[in-house]
C-alpha positions in Angstrom: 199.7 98.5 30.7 203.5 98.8 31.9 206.0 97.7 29.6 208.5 95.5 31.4 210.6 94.9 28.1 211.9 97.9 26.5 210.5 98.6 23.2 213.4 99.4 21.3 216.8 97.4 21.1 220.5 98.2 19.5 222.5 95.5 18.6 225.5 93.9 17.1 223.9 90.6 15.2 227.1 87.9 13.8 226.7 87.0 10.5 224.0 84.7 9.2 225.5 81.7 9.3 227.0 81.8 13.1 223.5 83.2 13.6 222.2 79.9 12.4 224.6 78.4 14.6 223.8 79.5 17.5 220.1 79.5 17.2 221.3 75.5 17.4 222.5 75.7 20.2 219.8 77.8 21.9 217.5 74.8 20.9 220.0 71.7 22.1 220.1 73.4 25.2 216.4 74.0 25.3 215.9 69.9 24.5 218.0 69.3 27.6 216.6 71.9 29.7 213.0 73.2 28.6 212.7 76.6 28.1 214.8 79.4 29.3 214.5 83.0 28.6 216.1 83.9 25.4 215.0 81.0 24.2 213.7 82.1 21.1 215.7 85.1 20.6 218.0 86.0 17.5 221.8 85.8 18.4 223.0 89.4 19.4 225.2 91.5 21.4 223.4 94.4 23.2 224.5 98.1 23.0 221.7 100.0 24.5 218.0 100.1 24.9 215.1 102.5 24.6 211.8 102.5 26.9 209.5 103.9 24.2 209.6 106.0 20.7 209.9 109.6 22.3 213.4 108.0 24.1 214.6 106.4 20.9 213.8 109.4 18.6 215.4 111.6 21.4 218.9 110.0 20.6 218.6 108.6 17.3 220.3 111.1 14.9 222.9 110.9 17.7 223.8 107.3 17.5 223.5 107.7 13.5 226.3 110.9 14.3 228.0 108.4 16.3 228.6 105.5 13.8 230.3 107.6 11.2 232.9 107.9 13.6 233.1 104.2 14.3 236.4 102.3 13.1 235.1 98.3 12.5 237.1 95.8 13.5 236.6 91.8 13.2 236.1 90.3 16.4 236.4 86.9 18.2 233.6 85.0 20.5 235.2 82.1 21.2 234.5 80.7 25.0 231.4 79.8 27.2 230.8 81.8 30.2 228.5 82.9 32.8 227.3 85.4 35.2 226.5 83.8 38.2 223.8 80.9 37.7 221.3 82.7 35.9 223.0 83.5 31.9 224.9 81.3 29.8 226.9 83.4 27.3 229.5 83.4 24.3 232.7 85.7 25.7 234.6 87.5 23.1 238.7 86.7 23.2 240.2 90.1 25.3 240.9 92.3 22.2 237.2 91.7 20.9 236.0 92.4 24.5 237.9 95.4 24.8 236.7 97.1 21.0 233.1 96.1 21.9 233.0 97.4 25.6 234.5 100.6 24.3 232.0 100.5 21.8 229.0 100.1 24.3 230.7 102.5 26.5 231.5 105.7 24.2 228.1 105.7 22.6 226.0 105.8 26.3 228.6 108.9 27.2 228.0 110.1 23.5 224.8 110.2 24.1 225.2 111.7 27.5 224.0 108.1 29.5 226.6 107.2 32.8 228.7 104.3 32.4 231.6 103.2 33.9 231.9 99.5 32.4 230.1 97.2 30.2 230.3 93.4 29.7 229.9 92.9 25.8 228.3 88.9 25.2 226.5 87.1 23.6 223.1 85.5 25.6 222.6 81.6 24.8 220.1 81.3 28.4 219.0 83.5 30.7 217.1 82.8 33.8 218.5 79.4 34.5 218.8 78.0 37.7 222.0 76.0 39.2 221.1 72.4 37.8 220.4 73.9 34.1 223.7 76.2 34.2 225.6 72.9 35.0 223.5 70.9 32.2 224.9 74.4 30.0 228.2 73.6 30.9 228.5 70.2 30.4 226.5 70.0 27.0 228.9 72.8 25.6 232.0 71.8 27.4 233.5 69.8 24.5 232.1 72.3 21.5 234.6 74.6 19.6 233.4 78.2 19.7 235.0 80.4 17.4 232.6 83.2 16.0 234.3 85.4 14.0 232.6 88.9 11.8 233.6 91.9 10.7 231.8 94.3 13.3 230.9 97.0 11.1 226.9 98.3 12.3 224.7 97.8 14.5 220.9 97.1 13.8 217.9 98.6 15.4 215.1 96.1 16.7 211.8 97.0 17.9 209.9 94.8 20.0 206.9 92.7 18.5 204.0 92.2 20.8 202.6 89.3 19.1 206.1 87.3 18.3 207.5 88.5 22.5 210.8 89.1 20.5 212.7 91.6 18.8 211.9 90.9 15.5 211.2 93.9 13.8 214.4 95.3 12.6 214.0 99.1 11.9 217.2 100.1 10.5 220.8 99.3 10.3 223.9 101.8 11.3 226.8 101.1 9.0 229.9 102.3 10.9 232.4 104.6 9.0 229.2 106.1 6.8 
């Protein structure tokens, strides 16, 4: 069977309450809308994902390497955004954007990936079409966003077959440690 979904995930997760939070509004927005991918899944920012266990385990004492160096920093989501008409995100405020998109960025060349940019966010939908993104829009339009957390790790999440999410968290990668 080909795997479509990679079977390991890194993340940054918020803290437990905005995660609360915005599991909310994952499931307002699927009451006005129906289902949508990423409907179901835990509140995170993406770093980097790995196919299988040989490509995780390849780079894994690496990224451990990596996060010693790391200097946290509290950062800001605080404004609904989009790319194109397919995912509804969380935008960090331009000094949180810039930490985490460095972040995303020196770890792939760290580990010896190509990257020339990244786009740190935080998913609410993905796969909507036009008339859900503007129902998005419109239901969060008058909602005050402001996540704040100390960044200081990122978690490791494998992918559960029977769940279809990433709910298996393996390990988590203080920074400065």
């Amino acid at each position: 069977m080909t795997r479509n979904i990679p079977l390991y995930s890194l993340v940054i997760f918020p803290n437990p309450e905005q995660s609360t939070l915005i599991k909310s509004y994952k499931q307002l927005l699927k009451n006005h809308v129906g289902w949508f991918g990423s409907a179901n899944a835990a509140g995170h920012i993406t770093i980097i994902n790995f196919e299988n266990e040989l490509s995780l385990q390849l780079y894994l004492d690496r990224i451990r390497e990596f996060c010693k160096s790391v200097v946290t920093q509290k950062v800001t989501l605080n404004a609904c955004d989009s790319f194109g008409e397919s995912t509804f995100f969380i935008s960090p405020d331009k000094a949180s954007q810039q930490y985490l998109d460095n972040l995303i960025i020196d770890l792939h060349q760290y580990l010896g990936f190509k990257i020339k940019k990244a786009h740190a966010h935080l998913s609410i939908a993905r796969g909507l079409n036009a008339e859900k993104m503007k129902i998005a829009y419109e239901l969060f339009r008058n909602t005050p966003i402001n996540l704040q957390f100390n960044c200081d790790s990122f978690h490791l999440r494998r992918f559960n077959d029977q769940t279809k999410q990433y709910s298996d968290i393996i390990e988590k990668i203080d920074f400065g440690k």
